[in-house]
C-alpha positions in Angstrom: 347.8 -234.5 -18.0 344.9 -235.6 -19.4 344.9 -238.7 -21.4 342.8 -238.0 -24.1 345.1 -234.8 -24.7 348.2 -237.0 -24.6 346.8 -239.4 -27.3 345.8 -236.3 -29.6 349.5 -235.3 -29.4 350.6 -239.3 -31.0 353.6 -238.9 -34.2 351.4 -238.2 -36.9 351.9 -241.1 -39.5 352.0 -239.3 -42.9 355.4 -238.3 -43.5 355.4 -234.2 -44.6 356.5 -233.4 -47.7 360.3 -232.6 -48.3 359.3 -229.1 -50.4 356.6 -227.1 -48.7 356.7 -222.8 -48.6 358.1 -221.5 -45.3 354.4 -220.2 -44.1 353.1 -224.0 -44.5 356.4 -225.0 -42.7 356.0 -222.2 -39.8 351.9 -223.2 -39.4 353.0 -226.7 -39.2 355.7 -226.4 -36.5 353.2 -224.1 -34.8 350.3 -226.3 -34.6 352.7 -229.3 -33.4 353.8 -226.9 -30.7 350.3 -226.4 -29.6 349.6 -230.4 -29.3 353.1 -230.8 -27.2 352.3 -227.9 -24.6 348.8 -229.4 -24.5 349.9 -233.1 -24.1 353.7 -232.9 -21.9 353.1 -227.9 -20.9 355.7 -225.9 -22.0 358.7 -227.5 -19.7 357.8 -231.1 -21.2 357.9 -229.0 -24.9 361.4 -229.7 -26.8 362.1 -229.7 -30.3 361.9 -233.1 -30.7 358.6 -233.8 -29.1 357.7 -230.7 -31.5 359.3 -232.5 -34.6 357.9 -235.9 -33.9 354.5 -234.8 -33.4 355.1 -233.0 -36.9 356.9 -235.6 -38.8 359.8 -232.4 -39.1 363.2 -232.6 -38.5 365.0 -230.4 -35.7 366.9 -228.4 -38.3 363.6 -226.8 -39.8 362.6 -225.4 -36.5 365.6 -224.5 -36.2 365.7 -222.9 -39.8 362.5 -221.5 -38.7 362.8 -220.4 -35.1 365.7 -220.7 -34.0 365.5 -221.8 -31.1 362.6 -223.0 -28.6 361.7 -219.6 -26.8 360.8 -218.2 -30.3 359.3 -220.8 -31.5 356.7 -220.6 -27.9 356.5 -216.7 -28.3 355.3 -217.3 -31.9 353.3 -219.9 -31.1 351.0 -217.9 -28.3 351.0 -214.8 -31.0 349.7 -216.9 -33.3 346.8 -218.0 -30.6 346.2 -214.6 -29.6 345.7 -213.4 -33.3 343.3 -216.1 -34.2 341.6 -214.5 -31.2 341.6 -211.7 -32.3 340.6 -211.7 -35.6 337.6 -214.4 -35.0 336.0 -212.2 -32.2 336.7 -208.8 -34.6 334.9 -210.5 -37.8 331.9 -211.6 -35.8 331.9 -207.8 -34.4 332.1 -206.9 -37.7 329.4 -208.7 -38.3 326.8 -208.2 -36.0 324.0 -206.1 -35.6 323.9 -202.5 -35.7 323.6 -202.5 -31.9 325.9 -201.6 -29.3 324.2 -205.3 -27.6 324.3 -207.3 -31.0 327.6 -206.4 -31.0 328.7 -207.0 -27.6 326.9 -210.3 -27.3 328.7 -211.2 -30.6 332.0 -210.9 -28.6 330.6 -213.1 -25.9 330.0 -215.6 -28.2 333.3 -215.7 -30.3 335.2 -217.0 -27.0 333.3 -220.0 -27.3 332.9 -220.6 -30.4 334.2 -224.5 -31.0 337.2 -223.1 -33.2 338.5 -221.5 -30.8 337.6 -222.8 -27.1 339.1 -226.1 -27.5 340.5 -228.0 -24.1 343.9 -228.1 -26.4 344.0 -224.6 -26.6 342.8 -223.6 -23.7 345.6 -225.7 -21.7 348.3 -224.1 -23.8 347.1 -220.5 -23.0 346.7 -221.6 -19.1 350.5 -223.4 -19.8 351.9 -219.9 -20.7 350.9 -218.0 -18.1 351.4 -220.5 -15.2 355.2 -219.9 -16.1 356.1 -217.1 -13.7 359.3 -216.4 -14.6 358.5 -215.1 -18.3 354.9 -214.1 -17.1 356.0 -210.4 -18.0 357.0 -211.5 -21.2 354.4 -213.4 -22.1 351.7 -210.7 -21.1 353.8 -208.2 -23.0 353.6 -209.5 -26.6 349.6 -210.1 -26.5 348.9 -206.8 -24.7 348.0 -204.8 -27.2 345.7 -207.3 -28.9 343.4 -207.6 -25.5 343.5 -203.8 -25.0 341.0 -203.5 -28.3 338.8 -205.6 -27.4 338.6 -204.3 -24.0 338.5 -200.8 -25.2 335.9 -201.7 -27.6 333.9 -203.7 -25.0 333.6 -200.9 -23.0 332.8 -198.4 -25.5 329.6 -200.8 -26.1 328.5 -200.8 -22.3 328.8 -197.0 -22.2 326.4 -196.9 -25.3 323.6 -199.6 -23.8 324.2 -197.5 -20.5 323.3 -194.3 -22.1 320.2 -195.6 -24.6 318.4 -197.6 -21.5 319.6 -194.7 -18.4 321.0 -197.6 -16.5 321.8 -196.6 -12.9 324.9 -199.3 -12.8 328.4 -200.0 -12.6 330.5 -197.9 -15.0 331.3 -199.4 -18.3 335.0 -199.6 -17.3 333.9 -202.1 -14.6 331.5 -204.0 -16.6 333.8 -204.6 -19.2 336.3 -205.6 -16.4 334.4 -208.3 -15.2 333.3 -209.4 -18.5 337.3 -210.2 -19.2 337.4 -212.0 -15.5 334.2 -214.1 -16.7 336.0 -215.2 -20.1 339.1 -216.1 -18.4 337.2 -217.8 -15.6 334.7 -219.7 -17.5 337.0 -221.2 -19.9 339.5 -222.2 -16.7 336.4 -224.3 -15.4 335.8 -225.4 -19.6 339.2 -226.9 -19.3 339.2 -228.5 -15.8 335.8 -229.7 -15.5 334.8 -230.5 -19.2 332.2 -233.2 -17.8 330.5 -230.5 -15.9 330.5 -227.1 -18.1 329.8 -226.8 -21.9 331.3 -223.8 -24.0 327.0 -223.2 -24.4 326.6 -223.3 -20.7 329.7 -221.2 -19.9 328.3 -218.3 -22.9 325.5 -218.6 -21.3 326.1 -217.6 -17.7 327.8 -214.7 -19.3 324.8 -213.3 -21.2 322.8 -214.2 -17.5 325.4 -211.6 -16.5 324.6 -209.4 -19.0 320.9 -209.8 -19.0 321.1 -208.3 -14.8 322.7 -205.4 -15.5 320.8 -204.6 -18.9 317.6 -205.9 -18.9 315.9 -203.8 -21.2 318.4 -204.9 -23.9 319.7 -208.5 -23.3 317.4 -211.4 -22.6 318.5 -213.9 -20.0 319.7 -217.1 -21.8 317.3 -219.9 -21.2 319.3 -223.0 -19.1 
């Protein structure tokens, strides 16, 4: 693992506080959880790495959690709904456009909050475990089906305003969900040799080829 992810996952030095509300406790144990599967993946993750890196004791998690399996399930729901809801604000956000708004989903996969190498090695640490790949794929499910629903709803709309002889939207969006996952696999490997701008880019490139008349192509 990479070093400078194992040093980012060091005891933290201030002692918590002995009274905190359970929602404080639960985001703390969470975030620890998210430095351990970064620094040592998921099979290296126990409570106590957990509780060291959170300066916690093993009985709050298991106060909290109960035991490790829900305290991982948790922890990649918690991922996926900071996803979801930073992607869903900037859709809400955007432009009036079916391409404002589709671009503005591009860019909340890289946005700095939420493509982080630490991140991005515990989602890639989930679902390298095959034997609760099923699981896994089950409890997040319905929070990627929106967006990919959503996505292609705004391809169908750009297809229709410009007369576009292409792909259907079904596809586009498709590969739009294979470009995220790809990009920020390269993001984490190959951080020396790919930026979160540069990967955002290449997907609005994409974007710009199939809908020229309403995306430019990103200057690189």
């Amino acid at each position: 693992m990479n070093k400078t992810i194992r040093d980012q996952a060091a005891p933290r030095k201030k002692a918590a506080r002995r009274t905190e509300p359970p929602e404080v406790r639960r985001s703390q144990l969470i975030d620890a959880t998210i430095e351990s599967i970064a620094a040592y993946g998921i099979g290296g993750t126990t409570m106590s790495t957990v509780t060291e890196i959170a300066g916690l004791s093993v009985g709050l998690v298991n106060f909290h959690f109960e035991n490790k399996q829900n305290l991982l399930e948790e922890t990649l729901v918690f991922l996926a709904r900071e996803h979801h809801e930073h992607w869903k604000q900037a859709y809400m956000d955007a432009g009036l456009s079916a391409q404002e708004k589709l671009l503005a989903i591009v860019d909340a996969h890289f946005h700095p909050r939420i493509c982080t190498r630490k991140k991005l090695a515990v989602w890639y640490a989930f679902f390298g475990e095959a034997g609760r790949r099923k699981v896994y794929r089950k409890l997040i499910d319905g929070i990627d089906d929106e967006r990919f629903d959503l996505s292609i709803g705004l391809c169908e709309e750009i297809i229709r305003d410009g007369g576009y002889d292409v792909p259907p939207a079904s596809v586009i969006a498709r590969m739009l969900e294979g470009l995220y996952d790809g990009l920020q696999l390269n993001i984490l490997m190959y951080p020396g040799h790919i930026t979160r701008k540069q990967a955002n880019n290449q997907i609005r490139a994409y974007l710009a080829s199939v809908f020229p008349q309403h995306i430019a192509a990103p200057a690189f």
